[in-house]
Structures are given as C-alpha cells and as structure tokens.
C-alpha positions as CSV (number, residue, x, y, z in Angstrom):
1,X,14.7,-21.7,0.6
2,X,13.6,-18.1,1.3
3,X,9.8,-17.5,0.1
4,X,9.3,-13.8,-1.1
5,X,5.3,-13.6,0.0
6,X,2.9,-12.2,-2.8
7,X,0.5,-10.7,-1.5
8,X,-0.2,-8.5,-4.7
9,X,2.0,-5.4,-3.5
10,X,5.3,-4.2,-3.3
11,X,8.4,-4.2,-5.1
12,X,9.1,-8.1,-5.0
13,X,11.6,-8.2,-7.7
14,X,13.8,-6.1,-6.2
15,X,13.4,-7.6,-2.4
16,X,14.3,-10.7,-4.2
17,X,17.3,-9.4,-6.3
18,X,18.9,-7.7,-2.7
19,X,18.6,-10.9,-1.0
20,X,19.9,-13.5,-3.6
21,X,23.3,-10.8,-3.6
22,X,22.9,-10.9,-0.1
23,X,23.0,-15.0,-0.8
24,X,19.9,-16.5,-0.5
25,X,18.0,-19.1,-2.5
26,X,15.2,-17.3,-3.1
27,X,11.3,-17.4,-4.7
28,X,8.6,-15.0,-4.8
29,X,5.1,-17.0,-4.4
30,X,2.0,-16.6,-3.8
31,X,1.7,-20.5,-3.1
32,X,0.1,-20.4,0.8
33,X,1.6,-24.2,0.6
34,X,4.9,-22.6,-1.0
35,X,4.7,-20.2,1.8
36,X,4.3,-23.4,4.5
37,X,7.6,-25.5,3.4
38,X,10.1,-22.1,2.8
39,X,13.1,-22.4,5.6
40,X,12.1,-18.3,6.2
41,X,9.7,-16.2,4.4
42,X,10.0,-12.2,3.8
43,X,6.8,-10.0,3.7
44,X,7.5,-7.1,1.8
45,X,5.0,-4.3,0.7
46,X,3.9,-1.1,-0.3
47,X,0.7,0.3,-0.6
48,X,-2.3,0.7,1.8
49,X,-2.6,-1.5,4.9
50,X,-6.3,-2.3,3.5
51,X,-5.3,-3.9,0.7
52,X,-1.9,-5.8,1.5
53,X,-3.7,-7.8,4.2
54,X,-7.0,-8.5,1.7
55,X,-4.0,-9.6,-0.5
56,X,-2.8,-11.9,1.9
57,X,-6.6,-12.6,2.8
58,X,-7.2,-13.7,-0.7
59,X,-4.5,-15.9,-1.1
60,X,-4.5,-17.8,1.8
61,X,-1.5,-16.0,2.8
62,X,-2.5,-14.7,5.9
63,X,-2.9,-18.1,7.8
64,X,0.4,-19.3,6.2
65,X,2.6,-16.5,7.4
66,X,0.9,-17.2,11.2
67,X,2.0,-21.4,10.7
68,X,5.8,-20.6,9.8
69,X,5.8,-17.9,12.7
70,X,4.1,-20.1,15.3
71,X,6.7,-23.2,13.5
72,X,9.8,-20.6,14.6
73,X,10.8,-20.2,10.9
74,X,13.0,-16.7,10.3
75,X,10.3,-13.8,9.4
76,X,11.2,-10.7,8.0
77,X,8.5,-8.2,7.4
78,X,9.5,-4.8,5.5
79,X,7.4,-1.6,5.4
80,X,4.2,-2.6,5.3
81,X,5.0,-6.4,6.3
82,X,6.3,-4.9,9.5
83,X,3.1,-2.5,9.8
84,X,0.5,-6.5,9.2
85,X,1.9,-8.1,12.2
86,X,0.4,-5.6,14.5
87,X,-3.5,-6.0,15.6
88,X,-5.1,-3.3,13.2
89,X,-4.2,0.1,11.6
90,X,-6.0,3.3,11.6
91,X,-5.4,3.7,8.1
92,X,-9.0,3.7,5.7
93,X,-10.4,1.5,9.1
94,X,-9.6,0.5,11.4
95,X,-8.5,-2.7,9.6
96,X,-7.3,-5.5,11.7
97,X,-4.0,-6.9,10.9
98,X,-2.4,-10.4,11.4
99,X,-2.9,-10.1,15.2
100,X,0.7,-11.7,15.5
101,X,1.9,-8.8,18.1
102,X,0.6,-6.2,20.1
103,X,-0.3,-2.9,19.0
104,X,-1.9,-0.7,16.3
105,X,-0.4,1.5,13.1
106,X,-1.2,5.3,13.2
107,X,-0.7,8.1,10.9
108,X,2.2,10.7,11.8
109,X,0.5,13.4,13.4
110,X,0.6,16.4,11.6
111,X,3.5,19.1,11.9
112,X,4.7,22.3,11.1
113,X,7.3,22.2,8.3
114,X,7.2,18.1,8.7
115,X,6.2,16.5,5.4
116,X,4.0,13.2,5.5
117,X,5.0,10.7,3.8
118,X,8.2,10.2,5.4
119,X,10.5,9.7,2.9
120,X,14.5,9.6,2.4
121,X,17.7,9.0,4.5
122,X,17.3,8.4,8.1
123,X,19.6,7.5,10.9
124,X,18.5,4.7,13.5
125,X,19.5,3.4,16.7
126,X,19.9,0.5,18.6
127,X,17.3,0.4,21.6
128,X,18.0,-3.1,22.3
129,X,20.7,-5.6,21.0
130,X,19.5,-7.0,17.9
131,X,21.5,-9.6,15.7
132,X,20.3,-8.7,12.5
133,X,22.7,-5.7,13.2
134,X,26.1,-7.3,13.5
135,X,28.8,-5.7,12.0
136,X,26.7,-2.3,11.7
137,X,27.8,1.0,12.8
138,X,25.1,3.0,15.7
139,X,23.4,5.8,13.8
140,X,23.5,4.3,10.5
141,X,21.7,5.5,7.9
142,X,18.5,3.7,5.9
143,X,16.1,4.7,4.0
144,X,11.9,5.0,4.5
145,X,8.7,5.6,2.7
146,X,5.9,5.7,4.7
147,X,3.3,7.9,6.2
148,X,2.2,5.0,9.1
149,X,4.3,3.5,11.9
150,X,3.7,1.0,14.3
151,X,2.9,1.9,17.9
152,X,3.5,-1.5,20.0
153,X,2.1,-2.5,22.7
154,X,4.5,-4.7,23.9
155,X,8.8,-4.4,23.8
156,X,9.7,-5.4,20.4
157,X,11.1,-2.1,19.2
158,X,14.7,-2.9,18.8
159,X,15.9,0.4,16.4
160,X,14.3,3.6,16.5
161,X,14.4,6.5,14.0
162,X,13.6,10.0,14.7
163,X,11.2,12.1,12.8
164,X,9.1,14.8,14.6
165,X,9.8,12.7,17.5
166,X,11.0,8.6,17.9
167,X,9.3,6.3,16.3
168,X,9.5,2.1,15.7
169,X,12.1,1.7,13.0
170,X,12.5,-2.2,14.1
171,X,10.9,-4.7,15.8
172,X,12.7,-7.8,17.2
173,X,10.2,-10.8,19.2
174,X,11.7,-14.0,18.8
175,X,12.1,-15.9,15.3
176,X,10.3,-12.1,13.7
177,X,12.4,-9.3,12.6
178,X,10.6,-6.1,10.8
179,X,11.6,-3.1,9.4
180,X,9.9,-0.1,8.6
181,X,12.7,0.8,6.4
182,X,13.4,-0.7,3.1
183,X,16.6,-2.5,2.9
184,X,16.5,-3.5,-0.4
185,X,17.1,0.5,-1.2
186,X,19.9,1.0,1.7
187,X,22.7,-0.3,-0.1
188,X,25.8,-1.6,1.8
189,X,23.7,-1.1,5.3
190,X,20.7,-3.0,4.3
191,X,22.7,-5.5,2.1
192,X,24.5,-6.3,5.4
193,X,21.0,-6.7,7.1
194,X,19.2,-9.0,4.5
195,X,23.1,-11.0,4.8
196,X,22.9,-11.3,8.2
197,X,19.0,-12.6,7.9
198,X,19.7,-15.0,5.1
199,X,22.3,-16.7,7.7
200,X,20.3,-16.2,11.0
C-alpha cells in the first residue's frame, strides 16, 4: 500500500490518480497510524512551507513521515514534500522543516528578465546515477512550479535543472527520493518515474 500524506495541501487527487496508472494501490490519509503501516508513503504539496509543515504538525504527520524514513520504507516527496525534509526554509521564517537532511530552502534570487515563480517545462540532468530514472532519456523534460529550492548541505542532489543558474531538481539519500518537479503533470516522463517508484 502507497499512503498519499494529507497534510491539508496540494493536489492529492491527482498524485493519487498518476500513481494508481502508474500501478500502485494507493490511499490519501491523513491517518498518522495509516501513515505508520503504508509499504511507502508520497508527500506531495503546494502552498507555503509555513503551512504544509503546521499541516503535518497538526496531524501528527510530521513524526509519522520520520518512523517510515528511519523504518527504510520508499519516500517520495514532491515540490514542497521535497522542500520539508530539509532543516528550515527562509520562506515567511525561518520555519524549521522535518530536519530529515541537511540544508535550508531559499527564494530564487532576483533577476533581470527571470520570472519568480518558476513555472513550465524544464530540462534536467543526471548529476549522479539515480534509479528512479531508468529507462529515461538525459535532458528530459518536466515540469515545475515553484519560487523556493532546496540548497543541501550534504550530496543528495541527484538531477539538476537550470534556471538563472543550477539548482536541486532531485534529491536521492537512501530509501528518500524528492522532486522539486511535479510528476503527476509530466506525462510519459513522470509517469515512468512514479512507475519506476511504485516498483522500487
């Protein structure tokens, strides 16, 4: 069973919908017990930092999530599940995060002629071998809303994207996976990714 997390934001239906094509037996829940018996668990989200971790905060969640990662369970964080594993973000704080890995979440620095939020088609590449990415082509295209990235401070970033300059598109640390980009709206490419993570 994959648990969908609920942590009050994000576009869970849809999440869902992409992986059960992709082949997984899948629920949304907001169930922190739920949460503790799922095989894997996917944290999606959109939305501030601030409030997707009181989400998870108020629900219990937070702990939850850290049991199945410290069990070794399959996580796969996208958007701003990627941007909560990371110690705090600048964003309305700082906020701390999860404190699962290293590192902090900044805004894009401002730039002539460079719109923030970062939204649309973006190509990626492969900074590290990362099996989540079988079968896909280098430079493949995916696509992102956000206006915050991850800056680790440890070497997780397995796929970077370029946009006023390289950023964390990916991070890979054992049984965690996290995208910055959404899958769920990257047809065939991130169909092959959520495949791939429903039979890691």
């Amino acid at each position: 069973m994959i648990a969908v997390v609920d942590s009050g934001s994000g576009n869970l239906r849809s999440v869902a919908k992409a992986l059960e094509r992709a082949g997984g037996n899948v629920v949304v829940t907001s169930d922190p017990d739920a949460v503790r018996r799922a095989d894997r668990i996917v944290v999606p989200g959109q939305g501030a930092f601030k409030d997707g971790m009181a989400g998870l905060t108020r629900r219990n969640l937070d702990e939850a999530v850290r049991e199945v990662v410290r069990a070794g369970r399959p996580y796969l964080g996208i958007c701003l599940g990627l941007q909560l594993l990371f110690d705090e973000s600048e964003e309305h704080g700082p906020v701390a995060g999860l404190g699962i890995l290293r590192g902090k979440v900044v805004r894009f620095a401002d730039r002539p002629g460079m719109k923030v939020p970062h939204m649309g088609w973006n190509d990626v590449h492969l900074c590290k071998d990362e099996p989540l990415w079988k079968g896909l082509p280098e430079g493949a295209y995916v696509y992102f809303v956000h206006s915050y990235l991850a800056v680790p401070a440890q070497p997780v970033t397995c796929l970077e994207a370029d946009y006023g300059g390289r950023f964390c598109a990916a991070i890979r640390h054992e049984n965690l996976f996290a995208c910055q980009f959404h899958p769920e709206k990257s047809q065939a490419v991130g169909l092959a990714i959520l495949g791939n993570f429903v039979r890691a």
